[in-house]
Every structure is written in C-alpha cells, then in structure tokens.
C-alpha positions as a Markdown table, in Angstrom:
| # | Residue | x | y | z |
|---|---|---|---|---|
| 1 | Unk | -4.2 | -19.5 | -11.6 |
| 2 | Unk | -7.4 | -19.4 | -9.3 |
| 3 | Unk | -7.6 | -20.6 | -5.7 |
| 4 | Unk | -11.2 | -20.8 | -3.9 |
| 5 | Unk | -11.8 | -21.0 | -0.7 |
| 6 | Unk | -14.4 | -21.2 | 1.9 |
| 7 | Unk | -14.5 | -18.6 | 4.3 |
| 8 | Unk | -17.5 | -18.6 | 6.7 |
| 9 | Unk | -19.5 | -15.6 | 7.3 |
| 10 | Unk | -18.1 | -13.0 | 9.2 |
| 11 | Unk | -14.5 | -14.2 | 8.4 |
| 12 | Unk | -11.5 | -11.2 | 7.9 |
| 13 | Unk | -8.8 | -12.1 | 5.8 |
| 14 | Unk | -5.9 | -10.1 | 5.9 |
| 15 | Unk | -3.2 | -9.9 | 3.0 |
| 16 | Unk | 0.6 | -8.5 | 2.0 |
| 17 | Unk | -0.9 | -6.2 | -0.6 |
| 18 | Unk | 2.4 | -6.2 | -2.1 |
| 19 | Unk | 2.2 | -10.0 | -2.7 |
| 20 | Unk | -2.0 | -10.0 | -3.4 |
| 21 | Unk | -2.8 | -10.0 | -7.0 |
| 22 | Unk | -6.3 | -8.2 | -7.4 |
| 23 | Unk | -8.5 | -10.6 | -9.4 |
| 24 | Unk | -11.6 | -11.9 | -7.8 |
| 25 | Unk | -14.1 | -14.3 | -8.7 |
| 26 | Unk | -17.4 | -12.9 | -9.5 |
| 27 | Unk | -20.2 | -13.4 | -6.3 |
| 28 | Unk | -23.5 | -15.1 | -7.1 |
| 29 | Unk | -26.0 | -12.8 | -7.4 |
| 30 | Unk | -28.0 | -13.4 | -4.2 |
| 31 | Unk | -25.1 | -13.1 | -2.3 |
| 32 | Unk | -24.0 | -9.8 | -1.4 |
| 33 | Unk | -19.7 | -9.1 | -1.4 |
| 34 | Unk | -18.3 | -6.7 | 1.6 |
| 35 | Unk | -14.9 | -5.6 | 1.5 |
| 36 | Unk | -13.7 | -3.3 | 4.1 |
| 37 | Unk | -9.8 | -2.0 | 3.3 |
| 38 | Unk | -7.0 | -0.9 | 6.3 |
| 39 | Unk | -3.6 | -0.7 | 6.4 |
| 40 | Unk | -1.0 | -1.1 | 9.1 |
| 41 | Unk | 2.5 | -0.5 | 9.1 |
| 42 | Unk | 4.6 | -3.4 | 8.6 |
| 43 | Unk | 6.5 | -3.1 | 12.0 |
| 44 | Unk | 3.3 | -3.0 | 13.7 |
| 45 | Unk | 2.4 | -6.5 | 12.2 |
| 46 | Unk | 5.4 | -7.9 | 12.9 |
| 47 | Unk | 5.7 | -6.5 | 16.7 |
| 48 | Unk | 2.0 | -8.2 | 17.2 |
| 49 | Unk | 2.9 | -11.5 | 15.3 |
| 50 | Unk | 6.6 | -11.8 | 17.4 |
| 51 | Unk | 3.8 | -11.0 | 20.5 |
| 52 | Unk | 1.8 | -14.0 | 19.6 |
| 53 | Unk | 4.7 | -16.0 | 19.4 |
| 54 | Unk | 6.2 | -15.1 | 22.5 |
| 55 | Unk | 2.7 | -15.8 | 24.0 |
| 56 | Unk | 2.3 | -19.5 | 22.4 |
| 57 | Unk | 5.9 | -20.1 | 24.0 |
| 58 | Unk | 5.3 | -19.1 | 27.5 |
| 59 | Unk | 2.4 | -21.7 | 26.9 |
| 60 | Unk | 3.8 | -24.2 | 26.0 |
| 61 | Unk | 6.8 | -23.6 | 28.5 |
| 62 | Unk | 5.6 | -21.7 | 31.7 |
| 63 | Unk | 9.2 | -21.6 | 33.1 |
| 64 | Unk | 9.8 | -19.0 | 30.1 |
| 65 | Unk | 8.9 | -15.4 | 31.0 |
| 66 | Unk | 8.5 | -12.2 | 28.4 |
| 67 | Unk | 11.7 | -11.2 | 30.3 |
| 68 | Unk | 13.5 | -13.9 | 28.8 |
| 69 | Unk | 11.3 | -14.6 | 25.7 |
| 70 | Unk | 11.5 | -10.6 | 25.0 |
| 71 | Unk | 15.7 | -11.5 | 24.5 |
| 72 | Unk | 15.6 | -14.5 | 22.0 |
| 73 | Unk | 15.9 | -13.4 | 18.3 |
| 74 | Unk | 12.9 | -13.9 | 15.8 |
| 75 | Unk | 14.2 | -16.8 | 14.0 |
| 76 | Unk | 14.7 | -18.7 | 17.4 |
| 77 | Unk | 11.3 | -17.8 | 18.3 |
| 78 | Unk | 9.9 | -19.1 | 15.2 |
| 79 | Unk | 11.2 | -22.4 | 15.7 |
| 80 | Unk | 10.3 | -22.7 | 19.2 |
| 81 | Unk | 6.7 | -22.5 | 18.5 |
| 82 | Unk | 6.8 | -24.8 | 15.6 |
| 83 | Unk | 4.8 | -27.5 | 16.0 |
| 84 | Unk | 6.6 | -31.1 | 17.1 |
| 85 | Unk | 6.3 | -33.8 | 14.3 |
C-alpha cells in the first residue's frame, strides 16, 4: 500500500510514530529530501490539540469562555467543534 501526496514546499508533517510505517518513496534526483525528526510527549500534544479546540469553540460561540470550555470533557469538546452538515 502506497499513498502520495502533495505537500508544498516548506510544509511540516507531523506523525504517531507508533502508527507510521517507515517506507518512503524514492525523491527524484534533482530534488533534494529534508527530514528534520522531534518528539513530544503525548500529553503535551493532546493539552495543545484540547487548546485548539477550546479556541475554535469560543469562536464559534463567544458567550463560551476557557472558564467554562476548560470544564467540558474532551469527547464533548470534540463534537462541539465538528463541523455542521
């Protein structure tokens, strides 16, 4: 299974190593491949991705405040910043 995409110069893509498998496509040869490897802790991810999502929310409803936003469990939060279909 390969999966290509187009990711414009410049772009960072970030992964669960745990979930990545480590085959890569080979890179023409006038084009020249930078990877650049961190790692964060997983509870730092999450805290800046719940964040985020509180952020979106007070967006979309400015009558919701981080105190109140801060209290609402992650799944709730989740599906309040789904988008409407």
């Amino acid at each position: 299974f390969i999966k290509h995409f187009h990711w414009p110069e410049g772009s960072a893509v970030v992964t669960n190593n745990y979930r990545t498998l480590h085959g890569r496509a080979s890179v023409p040869p006038e084009m020249a491949r930078t990877m650049a490897f961190g790692y964060l802790n997983k509870i730092l991810v999450e805290n800046r991705y719940r964040l985020l999502k509180q952020n979106q929310a007070e967006k979309a409803n400015p009558s919701m405040d981080n105190r109140w936003l801060t209290r609402v469990p992650n799944q709730v939060l989740q599906r309040m910043t789904l988008p409407s279909e």
